[in-house]
N, CA and C atoms as an extended XYZ file, in Angstrom:
312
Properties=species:S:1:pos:R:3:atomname:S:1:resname:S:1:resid:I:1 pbc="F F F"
N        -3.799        3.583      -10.483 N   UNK     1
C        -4.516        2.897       -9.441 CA  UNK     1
C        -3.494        2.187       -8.558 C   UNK     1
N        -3.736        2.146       -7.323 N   UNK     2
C        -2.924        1.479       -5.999 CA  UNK     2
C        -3.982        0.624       -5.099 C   UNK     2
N        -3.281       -0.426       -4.224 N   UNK     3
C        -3.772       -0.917       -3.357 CA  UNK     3
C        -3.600       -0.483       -2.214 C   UNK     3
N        -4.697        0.255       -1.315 N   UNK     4
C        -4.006        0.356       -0.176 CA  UNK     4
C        -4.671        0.241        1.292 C   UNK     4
N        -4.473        0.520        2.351 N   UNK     5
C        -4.317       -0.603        3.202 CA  UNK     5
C        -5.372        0.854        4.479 C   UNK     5
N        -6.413        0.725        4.757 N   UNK     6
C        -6.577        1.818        6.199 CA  UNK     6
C        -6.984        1.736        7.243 C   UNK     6
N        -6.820        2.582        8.375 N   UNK     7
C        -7.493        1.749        9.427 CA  UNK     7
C        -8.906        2.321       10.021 C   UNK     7
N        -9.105        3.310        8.803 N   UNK     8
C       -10.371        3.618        9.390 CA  UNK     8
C       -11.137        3.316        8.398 C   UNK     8
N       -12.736        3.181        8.319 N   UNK     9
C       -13.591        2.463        7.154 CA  UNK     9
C       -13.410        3.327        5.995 C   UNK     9
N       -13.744        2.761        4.903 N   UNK    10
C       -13.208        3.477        4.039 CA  UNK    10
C       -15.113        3.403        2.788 C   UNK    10
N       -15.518        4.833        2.300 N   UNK    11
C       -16.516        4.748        1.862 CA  UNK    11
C       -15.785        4.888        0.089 C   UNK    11
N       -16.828        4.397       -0.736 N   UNK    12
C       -16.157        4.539       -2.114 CA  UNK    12
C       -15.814        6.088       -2.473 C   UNK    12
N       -16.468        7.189       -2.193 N   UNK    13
C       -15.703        8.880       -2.159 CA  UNK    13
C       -15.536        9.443       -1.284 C   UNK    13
N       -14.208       10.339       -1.415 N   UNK    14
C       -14.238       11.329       -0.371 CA  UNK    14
C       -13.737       12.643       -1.038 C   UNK    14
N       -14.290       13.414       -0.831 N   UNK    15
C       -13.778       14.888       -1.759 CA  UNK    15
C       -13.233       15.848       -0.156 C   UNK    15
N       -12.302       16.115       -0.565 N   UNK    16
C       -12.010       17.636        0.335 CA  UNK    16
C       -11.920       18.576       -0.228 C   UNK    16
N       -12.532       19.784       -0.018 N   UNK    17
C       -12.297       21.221       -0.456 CA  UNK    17
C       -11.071       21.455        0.358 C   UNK    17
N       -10.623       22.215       -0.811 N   UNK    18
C        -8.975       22.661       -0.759 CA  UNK    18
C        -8.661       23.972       -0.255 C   UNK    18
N       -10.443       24.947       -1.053 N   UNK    19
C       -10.281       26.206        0.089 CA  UNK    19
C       -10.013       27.295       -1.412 C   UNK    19
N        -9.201       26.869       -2.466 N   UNK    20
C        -8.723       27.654       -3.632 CA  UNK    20
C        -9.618       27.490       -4.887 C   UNK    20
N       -10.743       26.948       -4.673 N   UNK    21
C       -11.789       26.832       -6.189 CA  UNK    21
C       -11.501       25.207       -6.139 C   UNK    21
N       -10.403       24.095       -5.856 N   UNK    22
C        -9.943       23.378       -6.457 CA  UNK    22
C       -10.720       22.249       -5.405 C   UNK    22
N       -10.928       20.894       -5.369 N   UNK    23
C       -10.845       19.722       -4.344 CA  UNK    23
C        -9.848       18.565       -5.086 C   UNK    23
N        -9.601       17.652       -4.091 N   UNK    24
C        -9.022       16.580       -4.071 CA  UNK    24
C       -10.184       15.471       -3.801 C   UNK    24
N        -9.812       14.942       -4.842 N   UNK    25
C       -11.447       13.724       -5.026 CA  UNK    25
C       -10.189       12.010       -4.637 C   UNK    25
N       -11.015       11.303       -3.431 N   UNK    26
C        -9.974       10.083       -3.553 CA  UNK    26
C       -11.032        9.099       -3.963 C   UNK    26
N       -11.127        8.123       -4.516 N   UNK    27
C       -12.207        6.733       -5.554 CA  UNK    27
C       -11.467        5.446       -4.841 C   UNK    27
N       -12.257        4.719       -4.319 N   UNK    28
C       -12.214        3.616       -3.399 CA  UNK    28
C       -13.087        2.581       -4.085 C   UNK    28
N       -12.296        1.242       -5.112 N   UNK    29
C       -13.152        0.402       -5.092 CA  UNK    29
C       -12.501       -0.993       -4.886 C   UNK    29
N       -13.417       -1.986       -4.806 N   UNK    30
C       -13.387       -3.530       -4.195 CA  UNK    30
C       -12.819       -3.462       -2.659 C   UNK    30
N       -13.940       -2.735       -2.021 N   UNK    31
C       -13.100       -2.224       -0.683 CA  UNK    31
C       -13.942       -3.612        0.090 C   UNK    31
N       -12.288       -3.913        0.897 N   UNK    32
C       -12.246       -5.335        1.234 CA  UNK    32
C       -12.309       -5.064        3.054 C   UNK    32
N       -12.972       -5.578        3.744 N   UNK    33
C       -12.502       -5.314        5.618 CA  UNK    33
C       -11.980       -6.641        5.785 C   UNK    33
N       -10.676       -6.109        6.229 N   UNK    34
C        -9.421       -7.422        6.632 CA  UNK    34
C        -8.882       -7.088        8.672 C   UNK    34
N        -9.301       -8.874        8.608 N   UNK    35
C        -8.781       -8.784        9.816 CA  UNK    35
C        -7.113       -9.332       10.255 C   UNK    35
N        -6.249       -8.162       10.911 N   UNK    36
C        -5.111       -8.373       10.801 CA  UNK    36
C        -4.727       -8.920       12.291 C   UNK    36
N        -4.029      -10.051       12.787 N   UNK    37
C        -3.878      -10.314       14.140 CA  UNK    37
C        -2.351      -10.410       13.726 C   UNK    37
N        -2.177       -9.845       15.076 N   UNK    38
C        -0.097       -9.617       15.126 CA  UNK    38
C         0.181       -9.900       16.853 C   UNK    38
N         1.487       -9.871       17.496 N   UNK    39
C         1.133      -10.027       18.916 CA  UNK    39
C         0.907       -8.873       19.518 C   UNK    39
N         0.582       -7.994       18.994 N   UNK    40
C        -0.376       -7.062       19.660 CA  UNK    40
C        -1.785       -7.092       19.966 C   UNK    40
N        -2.242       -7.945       19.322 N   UNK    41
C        -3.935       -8.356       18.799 CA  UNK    41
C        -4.135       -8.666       17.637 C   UNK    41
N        -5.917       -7.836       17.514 N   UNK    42
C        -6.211       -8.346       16.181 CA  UNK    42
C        -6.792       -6.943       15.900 C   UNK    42
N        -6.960       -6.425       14.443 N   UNK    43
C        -6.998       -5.515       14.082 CA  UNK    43
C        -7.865       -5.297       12.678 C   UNK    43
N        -9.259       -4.277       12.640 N   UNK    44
C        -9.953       -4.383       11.223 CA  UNK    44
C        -9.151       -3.164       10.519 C   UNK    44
N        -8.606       -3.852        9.177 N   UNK    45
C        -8.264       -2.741        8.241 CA  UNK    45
C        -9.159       -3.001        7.006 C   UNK    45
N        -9.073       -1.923        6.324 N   UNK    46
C        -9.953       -1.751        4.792 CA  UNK    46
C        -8.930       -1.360        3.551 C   UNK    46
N        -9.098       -2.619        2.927 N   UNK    47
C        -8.183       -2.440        1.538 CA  UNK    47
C        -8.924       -2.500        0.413 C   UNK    47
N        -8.349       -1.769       -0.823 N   UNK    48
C        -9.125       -0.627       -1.440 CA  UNK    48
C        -8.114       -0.544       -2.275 C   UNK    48
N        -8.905       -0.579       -4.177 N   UNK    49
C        -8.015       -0.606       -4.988 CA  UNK    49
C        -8.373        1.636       -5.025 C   UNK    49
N        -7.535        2.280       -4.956 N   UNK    50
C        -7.620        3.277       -4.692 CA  UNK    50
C        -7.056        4.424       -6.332 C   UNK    50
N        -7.888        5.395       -6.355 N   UNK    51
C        -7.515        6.735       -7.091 CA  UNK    51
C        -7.386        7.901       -6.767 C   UNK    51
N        -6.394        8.773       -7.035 N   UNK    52
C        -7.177       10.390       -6.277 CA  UNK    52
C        -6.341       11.376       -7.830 C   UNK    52
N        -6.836       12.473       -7.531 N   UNK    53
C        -6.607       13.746       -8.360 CA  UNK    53
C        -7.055       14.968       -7.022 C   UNK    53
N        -6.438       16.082       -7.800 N   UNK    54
C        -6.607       17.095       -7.300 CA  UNK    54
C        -7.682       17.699       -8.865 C   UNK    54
N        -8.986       18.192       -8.408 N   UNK    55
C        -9.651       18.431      -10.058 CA  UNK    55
C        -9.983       20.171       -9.649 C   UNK    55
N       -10.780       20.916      -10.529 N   UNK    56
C       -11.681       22.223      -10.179 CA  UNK    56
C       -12.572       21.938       -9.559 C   UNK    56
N       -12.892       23.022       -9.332 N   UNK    57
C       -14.425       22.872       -8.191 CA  UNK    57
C       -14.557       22.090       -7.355 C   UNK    57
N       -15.797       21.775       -6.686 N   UNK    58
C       -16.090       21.230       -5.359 CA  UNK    58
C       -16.671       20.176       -6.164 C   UNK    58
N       -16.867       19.071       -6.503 N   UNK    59
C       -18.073       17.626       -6.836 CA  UNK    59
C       -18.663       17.512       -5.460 C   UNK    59
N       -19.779       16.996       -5.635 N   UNK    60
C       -20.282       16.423       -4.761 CA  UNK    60
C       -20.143       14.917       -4.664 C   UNK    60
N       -20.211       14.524       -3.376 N   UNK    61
C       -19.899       13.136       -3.486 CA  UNK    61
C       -21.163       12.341       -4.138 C   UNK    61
N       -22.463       12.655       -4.271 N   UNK    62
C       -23.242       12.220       -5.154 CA  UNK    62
C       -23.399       12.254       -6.778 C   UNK    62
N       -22.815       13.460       -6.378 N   UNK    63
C       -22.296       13.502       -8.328 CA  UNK    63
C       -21.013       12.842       -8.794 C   UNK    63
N       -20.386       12.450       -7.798 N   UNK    64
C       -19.515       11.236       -8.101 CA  UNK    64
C       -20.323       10.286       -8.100 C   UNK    64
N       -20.518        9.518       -7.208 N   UNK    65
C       -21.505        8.107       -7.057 CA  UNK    65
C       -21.984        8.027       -7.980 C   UNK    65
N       -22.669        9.079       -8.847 N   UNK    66
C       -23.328        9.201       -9.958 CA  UNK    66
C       -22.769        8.307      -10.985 C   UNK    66
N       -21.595        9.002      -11.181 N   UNK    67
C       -20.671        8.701      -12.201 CA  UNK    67
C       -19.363        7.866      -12.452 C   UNK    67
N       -19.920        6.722      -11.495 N   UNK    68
C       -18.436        6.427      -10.431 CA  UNK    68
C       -17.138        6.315      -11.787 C   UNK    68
N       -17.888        5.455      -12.196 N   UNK    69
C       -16.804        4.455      -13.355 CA  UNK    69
C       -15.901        5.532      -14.478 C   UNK    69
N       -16.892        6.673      -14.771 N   UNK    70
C       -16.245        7.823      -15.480 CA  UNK    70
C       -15.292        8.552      -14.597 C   UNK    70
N       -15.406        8.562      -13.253 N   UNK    71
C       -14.706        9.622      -12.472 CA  UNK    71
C       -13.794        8.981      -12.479 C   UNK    71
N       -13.838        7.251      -11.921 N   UNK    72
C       -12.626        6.725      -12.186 CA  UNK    72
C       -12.169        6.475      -12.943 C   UNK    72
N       -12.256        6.433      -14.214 N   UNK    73
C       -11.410        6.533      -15.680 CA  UNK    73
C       -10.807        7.992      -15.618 C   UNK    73
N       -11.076        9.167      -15.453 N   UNK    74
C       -10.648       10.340      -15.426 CA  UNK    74
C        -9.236       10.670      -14.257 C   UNK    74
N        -9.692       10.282      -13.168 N   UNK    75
C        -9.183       10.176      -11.864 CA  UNK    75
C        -7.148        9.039      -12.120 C   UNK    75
N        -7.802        7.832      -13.255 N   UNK    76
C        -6.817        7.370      -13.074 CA  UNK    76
C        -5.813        7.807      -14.334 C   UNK    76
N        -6.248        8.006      -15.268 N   UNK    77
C        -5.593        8.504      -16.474 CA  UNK    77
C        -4.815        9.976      -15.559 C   UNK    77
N        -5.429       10.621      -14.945 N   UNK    78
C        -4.986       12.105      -14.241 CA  UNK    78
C        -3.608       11.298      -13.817 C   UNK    78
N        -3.802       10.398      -12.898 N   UNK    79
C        -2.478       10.481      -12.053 CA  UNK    79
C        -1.260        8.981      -12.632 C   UNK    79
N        -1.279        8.814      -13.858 N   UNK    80
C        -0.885        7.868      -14.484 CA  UNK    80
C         0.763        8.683      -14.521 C   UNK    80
N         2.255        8.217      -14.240 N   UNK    81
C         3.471        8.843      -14.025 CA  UNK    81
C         3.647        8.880      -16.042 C   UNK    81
N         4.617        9.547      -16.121 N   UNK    82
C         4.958        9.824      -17.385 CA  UNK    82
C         5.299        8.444      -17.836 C   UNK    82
N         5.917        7.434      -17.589 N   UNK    83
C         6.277        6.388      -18.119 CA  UNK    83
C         5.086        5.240      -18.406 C   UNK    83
N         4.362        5.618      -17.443 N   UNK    84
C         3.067        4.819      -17.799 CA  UNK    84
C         2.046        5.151      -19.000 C   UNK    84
N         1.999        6.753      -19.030 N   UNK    85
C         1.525        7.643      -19.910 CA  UNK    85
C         2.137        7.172      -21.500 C   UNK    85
N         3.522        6.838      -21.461 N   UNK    86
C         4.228        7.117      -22.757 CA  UNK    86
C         3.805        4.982      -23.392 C   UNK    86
N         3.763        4.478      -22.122 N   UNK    87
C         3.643        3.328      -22.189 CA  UNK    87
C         2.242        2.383      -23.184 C   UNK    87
N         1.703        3.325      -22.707 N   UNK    88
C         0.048        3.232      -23.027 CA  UNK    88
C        -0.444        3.921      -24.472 C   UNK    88
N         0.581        4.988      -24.438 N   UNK    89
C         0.771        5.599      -25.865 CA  UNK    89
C         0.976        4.673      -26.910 C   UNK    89
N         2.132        3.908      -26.283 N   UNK    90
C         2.776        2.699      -27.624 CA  UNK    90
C         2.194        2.097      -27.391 C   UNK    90
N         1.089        1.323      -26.764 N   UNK    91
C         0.409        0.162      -26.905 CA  UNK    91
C        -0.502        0.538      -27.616 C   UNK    91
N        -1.260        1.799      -27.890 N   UNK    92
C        -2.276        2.288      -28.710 CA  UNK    92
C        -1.716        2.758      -29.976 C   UNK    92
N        -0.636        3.084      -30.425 N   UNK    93
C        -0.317        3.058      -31.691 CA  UNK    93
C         0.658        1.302      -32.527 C   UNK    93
N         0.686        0.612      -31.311 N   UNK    94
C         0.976       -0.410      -32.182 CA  UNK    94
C        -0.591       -1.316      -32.608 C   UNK    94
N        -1.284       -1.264      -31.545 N   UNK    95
C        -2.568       -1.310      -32.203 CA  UNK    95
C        -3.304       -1.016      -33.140 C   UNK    95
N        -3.383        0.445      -33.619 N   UNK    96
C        -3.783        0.908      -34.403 CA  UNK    96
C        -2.943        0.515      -35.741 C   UNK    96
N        -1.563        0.662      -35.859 N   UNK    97
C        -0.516       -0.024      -36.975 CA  UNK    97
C        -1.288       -1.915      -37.079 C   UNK    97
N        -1.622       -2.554      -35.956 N   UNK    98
C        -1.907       -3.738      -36.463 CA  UNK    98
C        -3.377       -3.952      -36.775 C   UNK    98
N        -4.204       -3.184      -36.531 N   UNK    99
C        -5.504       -3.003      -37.535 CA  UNK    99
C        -5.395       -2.756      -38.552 C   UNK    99
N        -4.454       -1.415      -38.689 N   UNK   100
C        -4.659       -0.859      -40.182 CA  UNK   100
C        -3.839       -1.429      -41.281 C   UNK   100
N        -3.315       -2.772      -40.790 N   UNK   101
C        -1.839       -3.277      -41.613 CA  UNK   101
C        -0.570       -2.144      -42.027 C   UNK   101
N        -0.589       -1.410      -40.961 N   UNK   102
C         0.756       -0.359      -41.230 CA  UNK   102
C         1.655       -0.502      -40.194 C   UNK   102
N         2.802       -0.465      -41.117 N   UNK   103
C         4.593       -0.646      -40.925 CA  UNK   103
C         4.906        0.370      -39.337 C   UNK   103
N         5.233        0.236      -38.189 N   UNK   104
C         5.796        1.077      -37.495 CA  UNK   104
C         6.783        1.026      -37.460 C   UNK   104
């Protein structure tokens, strides 16, 4: 998950078909409208704790909505970097060692 920053409104899904069987699903939540003034003016942006994957098939954006909270558990585990992956690994086996009273 990322924070990020847009300047056009931002709805909680957006799926694009990719064209190859596949879409790119992006998950938009605590989407915030911020007003930015600089000496150029003033300016509405939308910030958005954000997810995306590339998955199979087409979803519909209602069958996301559906499911938001699962898509985004899926969505963010998908794009988690290897170090975060390996990170999360050891936090779940030192856990499990301190339930079960076993030595790691």
């Amino acid at each position: 998950m990322r924070r990020i920053r847009s300047a056009t409104e931002l709805s909680a899904v957006h799926v694009e078909d990719l064209g190859n069987g596949c879409s790119e699903v992006w998950l938009y939540d605590n989407i915030a409208e911020t007003l930015v003034e600089d000496e150029y003016g003033s300016q509405v942006f939308w910030d958005a704790d954000s997810v995306n994957a590339v998955v199979a098939g087409v979803p519909s954006e209602d069958e996301i909505e559906a499911a938001f909270e699962d898509w985004w558990n899926r969505l963010e585990e998908a794009s988690l970097t290897d170090a975060e992956r390996f990170e999360k690994l050891e936090a779940q086996v030192l856990f499990t060692a301190l339930m079960t009273d076993t030595e790691v």
